[in-house]
N, C-alpha and C positions, 0 to 999 in steps of 0.2 A: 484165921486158918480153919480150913472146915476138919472133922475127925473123920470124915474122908477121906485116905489118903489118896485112892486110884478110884477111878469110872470108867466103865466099858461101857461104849455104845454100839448095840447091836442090833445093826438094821438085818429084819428077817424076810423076808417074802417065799411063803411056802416052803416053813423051814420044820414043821411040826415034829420030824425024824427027827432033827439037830439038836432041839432045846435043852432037852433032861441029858443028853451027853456032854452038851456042852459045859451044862451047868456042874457036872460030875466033875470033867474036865478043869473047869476053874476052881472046886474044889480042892482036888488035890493039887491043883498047883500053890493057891493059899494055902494049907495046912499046915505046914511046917514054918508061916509066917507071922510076924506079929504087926500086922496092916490090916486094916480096914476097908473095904471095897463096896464099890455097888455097880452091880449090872441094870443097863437100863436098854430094854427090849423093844423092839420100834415097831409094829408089825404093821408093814406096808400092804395092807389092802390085802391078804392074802386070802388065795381062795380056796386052801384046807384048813385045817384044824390047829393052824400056829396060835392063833390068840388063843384059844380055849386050855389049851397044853400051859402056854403061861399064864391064863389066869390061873389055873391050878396049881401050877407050880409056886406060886405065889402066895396063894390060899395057905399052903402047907408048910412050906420053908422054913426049918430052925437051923439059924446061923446066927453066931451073935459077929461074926467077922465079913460076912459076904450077904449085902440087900440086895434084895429083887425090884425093881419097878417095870410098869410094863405102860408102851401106848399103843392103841391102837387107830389106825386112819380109818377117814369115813369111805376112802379107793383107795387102789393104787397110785401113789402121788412119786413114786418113782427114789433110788437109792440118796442123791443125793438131800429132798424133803426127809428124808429118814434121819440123818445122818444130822441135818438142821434141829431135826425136833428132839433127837436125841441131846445134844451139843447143850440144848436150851435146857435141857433139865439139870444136869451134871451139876456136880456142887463138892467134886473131889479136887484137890488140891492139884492134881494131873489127870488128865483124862485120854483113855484108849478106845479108837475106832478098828473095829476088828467084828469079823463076818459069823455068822453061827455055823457054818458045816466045818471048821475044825481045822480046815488047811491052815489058817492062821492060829496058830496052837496058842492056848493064855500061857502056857508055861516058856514061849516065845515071848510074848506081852513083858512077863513081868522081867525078865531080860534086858528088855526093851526102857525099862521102868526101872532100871538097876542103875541103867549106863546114865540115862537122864540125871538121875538122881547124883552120882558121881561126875558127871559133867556140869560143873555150874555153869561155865561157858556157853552153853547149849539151851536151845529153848525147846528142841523137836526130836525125837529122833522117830527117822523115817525107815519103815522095810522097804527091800525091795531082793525081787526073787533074783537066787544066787546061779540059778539052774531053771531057767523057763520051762514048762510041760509044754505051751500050744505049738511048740514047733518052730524050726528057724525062720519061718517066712514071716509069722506076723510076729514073733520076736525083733526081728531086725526092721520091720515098720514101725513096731511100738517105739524101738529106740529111735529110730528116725525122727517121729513124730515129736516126742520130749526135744529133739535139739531144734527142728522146726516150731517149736512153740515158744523154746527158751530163745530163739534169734527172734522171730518174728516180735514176743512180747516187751522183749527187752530184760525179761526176767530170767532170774537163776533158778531154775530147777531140776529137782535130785534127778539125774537119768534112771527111770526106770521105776519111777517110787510108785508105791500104791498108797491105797487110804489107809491099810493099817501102819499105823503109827502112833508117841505117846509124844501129849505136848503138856506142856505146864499151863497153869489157868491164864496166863495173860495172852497165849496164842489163842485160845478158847475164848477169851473175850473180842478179840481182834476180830476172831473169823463170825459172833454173833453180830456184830456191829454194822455188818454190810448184809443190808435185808431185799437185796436183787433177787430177781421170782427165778431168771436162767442161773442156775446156780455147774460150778464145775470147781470138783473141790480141788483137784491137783493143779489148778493157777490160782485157787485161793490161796492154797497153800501158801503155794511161792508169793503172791502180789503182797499178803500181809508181812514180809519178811521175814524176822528172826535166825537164826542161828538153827539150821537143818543138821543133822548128824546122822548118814545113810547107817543102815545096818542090815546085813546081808544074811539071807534065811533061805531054806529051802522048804517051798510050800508040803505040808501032808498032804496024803491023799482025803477029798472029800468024802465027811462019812455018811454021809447019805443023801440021794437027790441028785439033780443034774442043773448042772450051770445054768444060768438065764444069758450070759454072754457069748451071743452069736459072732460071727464074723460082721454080718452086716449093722449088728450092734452095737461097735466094737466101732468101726468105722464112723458111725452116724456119731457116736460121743467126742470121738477123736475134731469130727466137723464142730461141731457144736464148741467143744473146747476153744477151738482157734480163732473161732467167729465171738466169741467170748471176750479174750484177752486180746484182738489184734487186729486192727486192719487192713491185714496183710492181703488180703484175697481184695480187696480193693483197690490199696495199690499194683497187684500184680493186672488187676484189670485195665487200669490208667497205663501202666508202661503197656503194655498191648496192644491198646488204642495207639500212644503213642508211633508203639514200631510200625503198627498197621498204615499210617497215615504219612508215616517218610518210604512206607514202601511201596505207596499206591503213589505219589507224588515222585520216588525212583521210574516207576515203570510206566509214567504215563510220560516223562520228560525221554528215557529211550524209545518208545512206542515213536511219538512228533518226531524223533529222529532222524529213525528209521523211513519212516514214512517223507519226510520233506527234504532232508539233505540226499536221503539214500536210494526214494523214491521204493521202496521195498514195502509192498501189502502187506498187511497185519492179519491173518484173519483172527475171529478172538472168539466166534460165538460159545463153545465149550468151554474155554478159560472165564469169557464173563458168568455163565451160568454158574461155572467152578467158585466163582472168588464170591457171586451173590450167596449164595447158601452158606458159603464159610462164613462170609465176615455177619451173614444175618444169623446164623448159630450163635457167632460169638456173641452178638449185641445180646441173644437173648438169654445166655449164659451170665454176662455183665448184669443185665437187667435180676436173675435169678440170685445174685450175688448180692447185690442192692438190695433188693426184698427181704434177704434178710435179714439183713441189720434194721430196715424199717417197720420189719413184722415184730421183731426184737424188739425195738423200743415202742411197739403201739402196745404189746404185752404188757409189758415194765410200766406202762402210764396206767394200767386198770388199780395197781397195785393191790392184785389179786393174793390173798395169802398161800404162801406156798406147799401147804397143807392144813388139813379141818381132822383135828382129833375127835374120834368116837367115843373111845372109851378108855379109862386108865384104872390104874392096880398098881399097889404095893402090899410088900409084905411086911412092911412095919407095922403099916396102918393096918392089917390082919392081926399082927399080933398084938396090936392096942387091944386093938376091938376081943 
């Protein structure tokens, strides 16, 4: 057992504003605690002044209850490589994935690390927001989408869950174990099992900065996910073909009908030009569908690393030295 008890991983990307709040922030959440902690700070490629803020912070830091580590990527290698390289360092006995602008409060975390801890039955517990902010439209896709994932994959997953959540070290080892470059953490989640335990929060307001989650961003991860865990959009391509090929064979057997028993002219030139562009759309929709699962796995064969560290810091190692 490590003396360790909790590890936050905080993937940051141009979060410079965040850091010394946030670090405040898990301050006082620890103080009146008798636990041990460490943050370990991910900095994705960021194009202000996040790494420098934490290596200072680093530099300076006297806590004998709460470590600092920091990494830094050689780019942007994107949330989920963060979240990877963070995972890989952890060495607390439970470890929390949780954002630096504060909407996910540490004083939420350790909450979160209360119930865990009182749940032995439980291996995870997962947030999810109790009261959406982006609005009912892409709230009521978002949840769409979790039960299209969870039918389509075959898997059980928490409606609605995000990344912040606390898991115990053997879900942490589960999820290093699978070293796939397309990484999507919310079917990792689920694929690796265990015992999920939802817990329902209402996010803070962030305290500094602006989202990097667009609409169309938003979307793109949602495709990504499903082409992940499922070959659902494959199948739905095949029954397509399927319908399209007993409908073309429907209407070519009344067409002969018409035409021989009923003696009744067809004319068709707008219908055939109609149905060429459809069904050559669709083939080449199918085809686009295919691709990516075969661009997927030509990726997956380079077995490219999913991120290149530039630089790292600790504040232990500061206060050896």
């Amino acid at each position: 057992m490590s003396d360790i008890d909790l590890s936050f991983v905080v993937p940051a990307y141009n979060e410079e504003k965040n850091i010394r709040p946030f670090l405040e922030a898990m301050r006082d959440a620890v103080s009146s605690r008798k636990m041990r902690v460490e943050i370990i700070f991910v900095d994705d490629g960021s194009a202000d002044r996040t790494w420098e803020v934490v290596s200072d912070v680093a530099s300076d830091w006297e806590s004998s209850s709460i470590a600092i580590r920091g990494i830094s990527f050689s780019r942007n290698f994107g949330k989920e490589s963060a979240m990877l390289a963070g995972l890989g360092q952890t060495v607390g006995n439970c470890v929390c994935i949780i954002d630096a602008d504060l909407q996910q409060p540490p004083s939420t975390a350790l909450q979160m690390y209360d119930l865990l801890i009182s749940s032995p039955a439980y291996d995870c517990v997962a947030a999810y927001q109790e009261e959406r902010k982006q609005g009912k439209i892409i709230g009521s896709m978002s949840s769409a989408f979790y039960g299209l994932l969870g039918d389509a994959s075959g898997m059980e997953v928490v409606p609605n869950a995000s990344d912040f959540r606390v898991m115990r070290r053997s879900v942490v080892d589960a999820l290093l174990s699978m070293p796939e470059y397309h990484r999507f953490s919310k079917g990792l989640f689920a694929w690796v099992g265990f015992k999920t335990l939802p817990f329902a929060y209402v996010p803070a307001e962030r305290n500094a900065g602006e989202s990097n989650w667009g609409f169309k961003k938003l979307v793109s991860y949602a495709w990504e996910g499903l082409v992940s865990f499922s070959t659902a959009p494959l199948k739905v391509m095949t029954a397509f073909g399927l319908l399209s090929a007993v409908a073309a064979l429907v209407m070519l057997i009344v067409t002969m009908i018409k035409r021989i028993a009923l003696g009744v002219d067809v004319p068709g030139y707008a219908t055939i030009v109609a149905l060429i562009l459809f069904f050559g759309g669709a083939q080449l929709i199918g085809m686009g569908v295919l691709g990516t699962y075969v661009a997927r796995t030509y990726i997956e064969s380079k077995r490219r690393p999913s991120f290149i560290v530039r630089d790292a810091v600790s504040s232990e190692e500061e206060a050896a030295r």
